[in-house]
C-alpha positions in Angstrom: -17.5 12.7 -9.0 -19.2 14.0 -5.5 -18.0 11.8 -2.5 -19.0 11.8 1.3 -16.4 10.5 4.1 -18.0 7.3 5.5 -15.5 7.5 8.3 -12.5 9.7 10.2 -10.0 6.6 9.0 -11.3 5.2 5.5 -13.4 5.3 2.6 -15.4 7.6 0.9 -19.5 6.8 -1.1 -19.2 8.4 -4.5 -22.4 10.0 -5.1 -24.5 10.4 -8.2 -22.7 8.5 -10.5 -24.0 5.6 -12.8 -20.8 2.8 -13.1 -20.4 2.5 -17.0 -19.2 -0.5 -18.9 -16.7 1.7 -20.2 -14.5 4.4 -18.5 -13.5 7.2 -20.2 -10.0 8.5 -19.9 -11.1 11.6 -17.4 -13.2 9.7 -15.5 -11.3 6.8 -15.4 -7.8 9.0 -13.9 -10.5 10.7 -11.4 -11.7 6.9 -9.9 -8.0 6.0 -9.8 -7.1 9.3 -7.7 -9.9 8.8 -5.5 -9.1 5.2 -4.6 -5.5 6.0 -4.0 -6.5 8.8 -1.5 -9.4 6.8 0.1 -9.0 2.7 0.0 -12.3 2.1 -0.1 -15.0 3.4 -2.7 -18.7 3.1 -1.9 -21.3 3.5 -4.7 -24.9 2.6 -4.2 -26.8 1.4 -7.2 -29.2 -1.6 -7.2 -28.7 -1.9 -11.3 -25.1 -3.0 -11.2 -24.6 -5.7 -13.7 -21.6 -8.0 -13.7 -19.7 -6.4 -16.6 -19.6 -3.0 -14.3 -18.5 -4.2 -11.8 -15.5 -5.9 -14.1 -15.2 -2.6 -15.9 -14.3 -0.5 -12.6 -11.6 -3.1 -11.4 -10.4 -2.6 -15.3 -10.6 0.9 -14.9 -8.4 0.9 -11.3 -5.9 -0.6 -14.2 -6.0 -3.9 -12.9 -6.6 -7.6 -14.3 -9.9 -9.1 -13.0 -9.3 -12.2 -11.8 -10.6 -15.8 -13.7 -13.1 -17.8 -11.2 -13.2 -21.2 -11.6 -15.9 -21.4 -14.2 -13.2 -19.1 -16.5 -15.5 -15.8 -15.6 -14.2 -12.9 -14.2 -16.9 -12.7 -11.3 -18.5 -14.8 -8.9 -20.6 -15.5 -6.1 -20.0 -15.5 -2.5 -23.0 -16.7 -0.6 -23.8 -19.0 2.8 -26.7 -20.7 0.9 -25.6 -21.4 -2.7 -24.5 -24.3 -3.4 -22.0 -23.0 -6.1 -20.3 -20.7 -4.3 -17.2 -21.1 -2.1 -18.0 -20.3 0.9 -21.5 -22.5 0.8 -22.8 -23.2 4.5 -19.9 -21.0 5.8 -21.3 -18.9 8.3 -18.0 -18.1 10.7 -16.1 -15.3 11.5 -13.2 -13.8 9.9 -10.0 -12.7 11.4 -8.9 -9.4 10.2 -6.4 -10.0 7.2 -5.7 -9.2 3.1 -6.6 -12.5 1.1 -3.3 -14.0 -0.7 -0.7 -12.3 1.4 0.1 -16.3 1.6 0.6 -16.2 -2.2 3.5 -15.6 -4.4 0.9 -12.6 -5.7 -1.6 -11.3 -3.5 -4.7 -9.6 -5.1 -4.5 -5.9 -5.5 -8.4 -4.5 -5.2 -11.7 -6.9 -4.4 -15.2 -5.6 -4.9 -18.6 -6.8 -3.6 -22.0 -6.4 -4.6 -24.5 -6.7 -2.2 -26.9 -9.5 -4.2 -28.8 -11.1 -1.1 -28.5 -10.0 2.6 -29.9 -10.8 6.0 -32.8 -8.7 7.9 -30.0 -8.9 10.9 -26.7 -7.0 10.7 -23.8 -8.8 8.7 -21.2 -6.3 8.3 -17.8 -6.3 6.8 -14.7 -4.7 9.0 -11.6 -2.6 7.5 -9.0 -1.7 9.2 -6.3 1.0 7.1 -3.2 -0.5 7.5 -1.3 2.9 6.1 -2.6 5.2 9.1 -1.2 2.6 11.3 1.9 2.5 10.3 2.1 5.7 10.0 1.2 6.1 13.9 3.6 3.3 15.1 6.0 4.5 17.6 9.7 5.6 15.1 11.5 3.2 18.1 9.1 0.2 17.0 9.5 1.0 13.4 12.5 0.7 13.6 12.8 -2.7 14.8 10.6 -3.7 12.2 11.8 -2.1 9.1 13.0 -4.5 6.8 11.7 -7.1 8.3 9.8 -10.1 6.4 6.5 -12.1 7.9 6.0 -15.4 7.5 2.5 -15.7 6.1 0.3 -19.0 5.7 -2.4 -20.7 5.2 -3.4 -24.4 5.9 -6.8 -24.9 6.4 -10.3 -23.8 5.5 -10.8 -21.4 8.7 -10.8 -18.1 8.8 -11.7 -17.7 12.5 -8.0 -19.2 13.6 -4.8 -18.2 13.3 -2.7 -20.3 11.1 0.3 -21.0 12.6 4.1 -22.8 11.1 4.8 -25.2 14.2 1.6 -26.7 13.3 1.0 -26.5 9.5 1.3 -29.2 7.0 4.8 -29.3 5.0 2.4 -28.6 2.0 0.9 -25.4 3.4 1.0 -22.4 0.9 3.9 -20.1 2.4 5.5 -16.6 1.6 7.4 -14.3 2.9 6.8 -10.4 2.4 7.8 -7.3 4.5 5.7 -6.7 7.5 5.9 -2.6 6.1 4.7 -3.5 2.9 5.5 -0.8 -0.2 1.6 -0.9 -1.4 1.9 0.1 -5.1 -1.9 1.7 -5.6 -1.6 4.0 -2.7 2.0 4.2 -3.1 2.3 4.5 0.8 4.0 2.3 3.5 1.4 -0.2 5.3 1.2 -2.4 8.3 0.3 -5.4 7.4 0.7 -7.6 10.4 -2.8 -9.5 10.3 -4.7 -11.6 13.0 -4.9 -14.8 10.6 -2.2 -15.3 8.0 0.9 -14.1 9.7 2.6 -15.9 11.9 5.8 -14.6 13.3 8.5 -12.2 11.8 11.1 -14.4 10.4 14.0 -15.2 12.2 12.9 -13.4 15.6 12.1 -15.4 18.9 8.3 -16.3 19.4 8.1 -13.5 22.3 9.6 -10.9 20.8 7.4 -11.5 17.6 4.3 -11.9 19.4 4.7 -8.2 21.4 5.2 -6.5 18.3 2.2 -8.7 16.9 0.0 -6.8 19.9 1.5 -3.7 19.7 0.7 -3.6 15.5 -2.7 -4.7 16.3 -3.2 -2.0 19.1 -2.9 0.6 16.0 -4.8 -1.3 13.1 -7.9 -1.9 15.1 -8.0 1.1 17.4 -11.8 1.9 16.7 -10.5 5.5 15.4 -8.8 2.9 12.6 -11.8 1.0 12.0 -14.9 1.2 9.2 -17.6 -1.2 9.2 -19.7 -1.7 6.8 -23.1 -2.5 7.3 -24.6 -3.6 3.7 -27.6 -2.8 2.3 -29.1 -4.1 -1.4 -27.1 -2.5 -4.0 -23.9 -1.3 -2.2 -20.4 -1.7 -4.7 -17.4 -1.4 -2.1 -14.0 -2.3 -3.8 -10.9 -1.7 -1.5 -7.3 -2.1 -2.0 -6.5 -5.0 -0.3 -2.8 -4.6 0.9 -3.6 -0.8 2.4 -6.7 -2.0 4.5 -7.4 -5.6 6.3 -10.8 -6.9 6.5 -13.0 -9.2 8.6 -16.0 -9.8 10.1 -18.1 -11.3 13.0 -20.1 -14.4 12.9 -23.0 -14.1 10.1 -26.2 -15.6 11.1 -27.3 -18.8 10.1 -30.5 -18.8 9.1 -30.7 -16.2 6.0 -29.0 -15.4 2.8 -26.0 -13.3 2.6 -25.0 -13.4 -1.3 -22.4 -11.2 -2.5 -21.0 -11.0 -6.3 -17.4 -10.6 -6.2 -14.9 -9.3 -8.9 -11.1 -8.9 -7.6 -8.1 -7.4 -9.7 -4.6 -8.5 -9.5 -1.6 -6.8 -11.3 0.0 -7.6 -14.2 -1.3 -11.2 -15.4 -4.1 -11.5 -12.4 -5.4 -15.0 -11.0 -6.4 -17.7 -12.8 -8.9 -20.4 -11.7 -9.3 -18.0 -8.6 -10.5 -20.2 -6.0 -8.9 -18.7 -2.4 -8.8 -20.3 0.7 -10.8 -17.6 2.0 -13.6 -16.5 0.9 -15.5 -13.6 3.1 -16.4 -10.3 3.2 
């Protein structure tokens, strides 16, 4: 496979390669190499059919993830009715969806279905170079350290916050240096919207390593954005980079298909409290 660098921090478009419905063995160890490396694969192909696009989490050797309807692929789009996100049009704080979950999902990919004549871009933001650039004192400080992450309403443009969240609010706890198992690396993830404070620090001393993580993950040297055309596959592993996105407009289409891959047994009747891209 032939790949160009799509920017100095992430991500990489793999070029003249038709997805198959069935990886073989050489090809399949080549994809999962390249995604370790890069974080973000980019192919371009306005033929991709669901079963693809299920086939190359498969191939990342992952378990797609069961929507709802019991398929393992859905829709998000601002004007269908059936999808999740229908009439959403908001930002999206830069974060990786389920980190609020006792498992969060491994690798997402969306397919560019539908989009606006306007820009409507998706943000990453590598959460491995940036922990690999904090300062060893604030490392330090941080290293074996849990975040509190949550989640309590149907947002996405606010951060979610314990002093305010219902009792019944979806909590976990998971180190703020997270040992990512695809990439194998060390990443930051710190987020702008599920995270609320490392546990058992003070609210100030949380909140000025909270701005000094962010300082590093969305330096723009740290930073890819996407801007989607008709046919572009991007799947990213979603505990090495963070993504968000501004406000969409609101008067045209953007329709995504989206197939996400979890380890061992996956998610079942998938149906996040985010739903972006």
């Amino acid at each position: 496979m032939r790949m160009r660098q799509l920017s100095p921090s992430l991500g990489v478009e793999v070029l003249d390669f038709t997805l198959p419905t069935s990886w073989s063995e050489s090809d399949g160890a080549e994809l999962r190499k390249m995604f370790r490396e890069h974080q973000l694969l980019l192919f371009r192909d306005p033929n991709v059919t669901s079963r693809q696009q299920v086939a190359l989490i498969e191939a990342l050797g992952l378990v797609p993830d069961v929507w709802k309807d019991g398929q393992q692929h859905g829709l998000l789009s601002n004007t269908r009715p059936e999808a999740p996100n229908f009439g959403k049009h908001n930002p999206y704080l830069y974060h990786s969806d389920l980190t609020w979950a006792p498992q969060p999902i491994a690798a997402i990919s969306l397919y560019g279905l539908v989009l606006p004549d306007v820009p409507a871009p998706t943000d990453f933001a590598n959460g491995i170079a940036a922990a690999r650039a904090l300062p060893s004192s604030v490392r330090k400080q941080i290293e074996g350290c849990e975040g509190l992450f949550l989640i309590d309403f149907d947002g996405g443009d606010t951060r979610y916050s314990d002093e305010t969240a219902s009792a019944d609010a979806p909590r976990a706890r998971r180190p703020v240096l997270y040992p990512e198992p695809i990439s194998g690396e060390t990443s930051l993830i710190i987020d702008q919207l599920f995270m609320d404070k490392i546990v058992g620090w003070e609210r100030a001393a949380s909140e000025e390593i909270r701005e000094i993580a962010h300082d590093h993950l969305y330096a723009a040297h740290n930073v890819y954005r996407h801007h989607w055309k008709v046919g572009d596959l991007v799947v990213w592993n979603n505990l090495s980079l963070q993504h968000g996105r501004p406000q969409m407009p609101t008067d045209q289409e953007r329709t995504h298909r989206r197939v996400s891959g979890s380890h061992a047994e996956g998610h079942v009747n998938w149906e996040a409290s985010t739903h972006d891209g």
